[in-house]
N, C-alpha and C positions, 0 to 999 in steps of 0.2 A: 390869615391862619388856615385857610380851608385851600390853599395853594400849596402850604408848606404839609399840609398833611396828604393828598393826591401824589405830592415827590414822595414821601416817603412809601407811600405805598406803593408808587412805580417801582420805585428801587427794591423795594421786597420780594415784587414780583420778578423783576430781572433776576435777581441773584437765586433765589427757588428753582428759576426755571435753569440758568446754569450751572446749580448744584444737580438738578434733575438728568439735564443732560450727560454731565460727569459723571452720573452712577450708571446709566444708561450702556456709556461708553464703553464705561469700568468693567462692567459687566458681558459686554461684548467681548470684550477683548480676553477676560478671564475664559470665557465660553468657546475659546477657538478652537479647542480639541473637541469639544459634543460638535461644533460643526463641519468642521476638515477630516476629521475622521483618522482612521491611520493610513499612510503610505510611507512605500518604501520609493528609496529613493538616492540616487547619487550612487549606486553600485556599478564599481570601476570596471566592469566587465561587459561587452558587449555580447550579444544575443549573436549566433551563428559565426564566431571568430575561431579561426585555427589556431593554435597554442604551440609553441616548440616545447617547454616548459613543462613536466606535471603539478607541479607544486605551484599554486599561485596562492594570493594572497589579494581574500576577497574581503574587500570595504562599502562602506554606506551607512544609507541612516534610515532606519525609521519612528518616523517621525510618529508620537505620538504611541508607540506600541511598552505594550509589557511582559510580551512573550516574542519569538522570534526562535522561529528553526532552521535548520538549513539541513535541506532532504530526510525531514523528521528527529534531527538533532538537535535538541535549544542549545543558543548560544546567545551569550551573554550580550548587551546592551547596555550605555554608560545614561545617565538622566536624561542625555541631548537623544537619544537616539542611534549613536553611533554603534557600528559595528567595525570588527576586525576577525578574520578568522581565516587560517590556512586550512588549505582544501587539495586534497591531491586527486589528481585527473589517472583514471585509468586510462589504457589505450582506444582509440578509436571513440564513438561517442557519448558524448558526458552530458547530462541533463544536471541543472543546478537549481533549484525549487527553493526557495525562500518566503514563510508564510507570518506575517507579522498579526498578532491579536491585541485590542486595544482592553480597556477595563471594560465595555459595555456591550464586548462579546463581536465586534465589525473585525472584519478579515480583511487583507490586504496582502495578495500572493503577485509572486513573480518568479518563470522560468526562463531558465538561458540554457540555449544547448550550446556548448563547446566539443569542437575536434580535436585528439591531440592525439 
């Protein structure tokens, strides 16, 4: 009897601790925006490119934001992060500043100069 009660208490023990670790997990994984923070990211435009084009159409995502400008203009943003927005390039050199804000107030900027 005192064999059958040690099992069972192994077993208690087992499953507590891998309920523990599941919430642990849980937890982590729900917590990945207080740690990654926001970035911007995947915008199809490269940093020092000549342009034939003025009109382009600038995409990306950032990740994690809830505000987002583009050279002190908010522009909108879908739940994943995604952006889409046309931009027209004046002649000769173009700076393009994009500043994403999370809820907890972290910043996450990025410029591209273009030539057109």
């Amino acid at each position: 009897m005192g064999t059958q009660m040690s099992e069972k208490k192994i077993l208690q023990i087992v499953a507590l601790s891998i309920f523990f670790v599941f919430i642990v997990t849980y937890s982590l994984f729900r917590s990945n925006y207080l740690i990654s923070g926001v970035k911007i990211k995947n915008v199809n435009i490269l940093d020092g490119t000549k342009v034939a084009n003025n009109i382009i159409e600038l995409t990306g995502n950032a990740k994690n934001a809830i505000n987002l400008t583009l050279n002190g203009r908010e522009i909108s943003i879908n739940e994943a992060g995604d952006f889409n927005e046309t931009f027209v390039l004046l002649k000769g050199y173009n700076v393009i500043n994009i500043i994403a804000k999370d809820k907890f107030g972290y910043v996450d900027e990025k410029n591209y100069k273009l030539m057109y």
